[in-house]
Backbone bond lengths (Angstrom), bond angles and torsions (degrees), N, CA, C in turn:
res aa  C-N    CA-C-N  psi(-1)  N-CA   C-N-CA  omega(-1)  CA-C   N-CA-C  phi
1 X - - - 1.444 - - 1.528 108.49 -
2 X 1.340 124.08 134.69 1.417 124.61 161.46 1.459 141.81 -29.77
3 X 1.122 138.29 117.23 1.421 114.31 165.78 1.851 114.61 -18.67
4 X 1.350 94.79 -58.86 1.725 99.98 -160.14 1.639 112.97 -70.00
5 X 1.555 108.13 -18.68 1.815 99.20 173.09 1.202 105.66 -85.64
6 X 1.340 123.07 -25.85 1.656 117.72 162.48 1.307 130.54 -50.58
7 X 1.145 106.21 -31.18 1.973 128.46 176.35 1.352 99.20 -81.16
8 X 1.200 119.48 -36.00 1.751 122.56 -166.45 1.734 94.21 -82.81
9 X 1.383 117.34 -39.73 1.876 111.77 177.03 1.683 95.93 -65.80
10 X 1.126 120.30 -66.38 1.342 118.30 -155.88 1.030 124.89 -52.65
11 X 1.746 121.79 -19.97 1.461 133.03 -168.63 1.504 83.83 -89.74
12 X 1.530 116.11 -42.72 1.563 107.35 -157.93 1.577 128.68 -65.55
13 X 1.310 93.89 -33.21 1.784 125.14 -171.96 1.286 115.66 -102.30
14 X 1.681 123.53 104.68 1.369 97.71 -167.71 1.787 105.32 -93.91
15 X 1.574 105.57 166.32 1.691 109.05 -175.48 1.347 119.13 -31.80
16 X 1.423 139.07 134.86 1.473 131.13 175.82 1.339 124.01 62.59
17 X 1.751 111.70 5.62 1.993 100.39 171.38 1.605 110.00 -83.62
18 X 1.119 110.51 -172.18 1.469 104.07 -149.81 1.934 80.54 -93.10
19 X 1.326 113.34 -17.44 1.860 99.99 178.41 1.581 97.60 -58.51
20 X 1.217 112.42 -64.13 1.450 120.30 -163.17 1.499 115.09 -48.25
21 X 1.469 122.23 -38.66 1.346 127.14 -157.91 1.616 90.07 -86.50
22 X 1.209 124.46 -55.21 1.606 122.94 174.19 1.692 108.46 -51.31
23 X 1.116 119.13 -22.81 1.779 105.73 161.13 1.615 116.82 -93.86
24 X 1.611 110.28 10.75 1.499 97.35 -172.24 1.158 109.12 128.15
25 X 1.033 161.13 -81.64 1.572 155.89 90.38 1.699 87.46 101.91
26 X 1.657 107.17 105.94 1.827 111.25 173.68 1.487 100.06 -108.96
27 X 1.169 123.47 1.15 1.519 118.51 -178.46 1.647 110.58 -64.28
28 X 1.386 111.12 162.80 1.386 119.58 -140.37 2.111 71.31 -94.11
29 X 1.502 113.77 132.28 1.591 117.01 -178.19 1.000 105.65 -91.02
30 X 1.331 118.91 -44.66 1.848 124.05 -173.44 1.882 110.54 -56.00
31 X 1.491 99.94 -49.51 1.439 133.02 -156.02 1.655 79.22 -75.04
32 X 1.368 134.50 -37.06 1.589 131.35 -170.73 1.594 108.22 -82.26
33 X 1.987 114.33 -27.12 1.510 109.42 -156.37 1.359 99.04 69.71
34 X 1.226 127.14 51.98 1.374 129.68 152.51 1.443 97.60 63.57
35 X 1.265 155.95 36.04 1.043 149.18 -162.90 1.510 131.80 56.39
36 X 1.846 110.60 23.01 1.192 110.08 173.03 1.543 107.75 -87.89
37 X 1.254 119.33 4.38 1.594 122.32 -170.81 1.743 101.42 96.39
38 X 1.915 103.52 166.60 1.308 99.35 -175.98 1.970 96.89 -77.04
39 X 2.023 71.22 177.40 2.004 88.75 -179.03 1.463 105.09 -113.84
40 X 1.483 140.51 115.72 1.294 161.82 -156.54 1.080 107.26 -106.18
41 X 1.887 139.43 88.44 1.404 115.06 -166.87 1.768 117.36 50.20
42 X 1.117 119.06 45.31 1.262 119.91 166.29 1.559 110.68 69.62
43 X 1.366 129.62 -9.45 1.617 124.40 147.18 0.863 127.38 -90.76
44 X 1.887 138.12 118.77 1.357 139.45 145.68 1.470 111.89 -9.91
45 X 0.762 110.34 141.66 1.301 120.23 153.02 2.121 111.89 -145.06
46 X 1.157 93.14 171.91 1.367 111.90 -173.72 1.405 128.60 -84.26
47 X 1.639 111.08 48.51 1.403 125.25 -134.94 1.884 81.53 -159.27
48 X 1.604 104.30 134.52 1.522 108.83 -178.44 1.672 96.52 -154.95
49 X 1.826 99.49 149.08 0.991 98.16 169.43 1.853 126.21 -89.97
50 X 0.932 121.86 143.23 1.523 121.83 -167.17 2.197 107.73 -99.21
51 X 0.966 108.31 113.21 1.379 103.30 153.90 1.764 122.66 -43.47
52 X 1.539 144.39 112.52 1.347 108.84 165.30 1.407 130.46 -71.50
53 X 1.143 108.90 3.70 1.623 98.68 174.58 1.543 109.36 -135.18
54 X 1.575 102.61 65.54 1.529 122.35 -175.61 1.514 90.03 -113.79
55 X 1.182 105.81 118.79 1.523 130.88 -175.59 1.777 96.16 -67.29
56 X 1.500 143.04 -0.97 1.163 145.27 158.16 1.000 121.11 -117.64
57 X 1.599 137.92 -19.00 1.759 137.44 -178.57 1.223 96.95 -137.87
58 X 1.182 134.16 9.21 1.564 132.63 158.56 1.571 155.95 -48.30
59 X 1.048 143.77 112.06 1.736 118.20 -172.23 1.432 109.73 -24.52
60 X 1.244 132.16 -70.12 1.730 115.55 -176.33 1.018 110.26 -14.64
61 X 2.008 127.66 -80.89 1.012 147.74 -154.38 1.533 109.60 -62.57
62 X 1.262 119.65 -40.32 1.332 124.66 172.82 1.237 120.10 -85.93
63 X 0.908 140.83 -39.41 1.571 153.46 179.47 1.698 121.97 -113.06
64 X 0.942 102.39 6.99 1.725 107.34 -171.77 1.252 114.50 39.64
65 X 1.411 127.79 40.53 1.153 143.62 -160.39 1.896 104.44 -114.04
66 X 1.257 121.97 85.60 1.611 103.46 172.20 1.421 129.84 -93.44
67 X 1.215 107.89 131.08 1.494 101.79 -172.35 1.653 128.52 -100.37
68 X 0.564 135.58 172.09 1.710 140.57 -130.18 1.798 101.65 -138.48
């Protein structure tokens, strides 16, 4: 797969929603709100936690970085 369809999943799918996890997606879902972002004192915000070796929100994908 391309650098750029990897950028095109990652923007699309956010960490832990149920799109992302059905393509692969190891990010923590609960810990995301299913991919609505984390909850801060009881507000969402626009802030998620990332797996690093999530084959879609991962260092690879972001950094071309693979880890071992």
């Amino acid at each position: 797969m391309y650098q750029k369809e990897k950028m095109d999943i990652f923007l699309k799918y956010s960490p832990g929603s149920p799109e992302a996890v059905s393509r692969g997606c190891t990010c923590p879902a609960a810990e995301n709100n299913f991919g609505r972002g984390r909850s801060k004192n009881g507000v969402i915000e626009a802030s998620f936690a990332a797996d690093p070796y999530c084959t879609i929100h991962g260092f690879e994908v972001l950094f071309g970085i693979k880890l071992e």
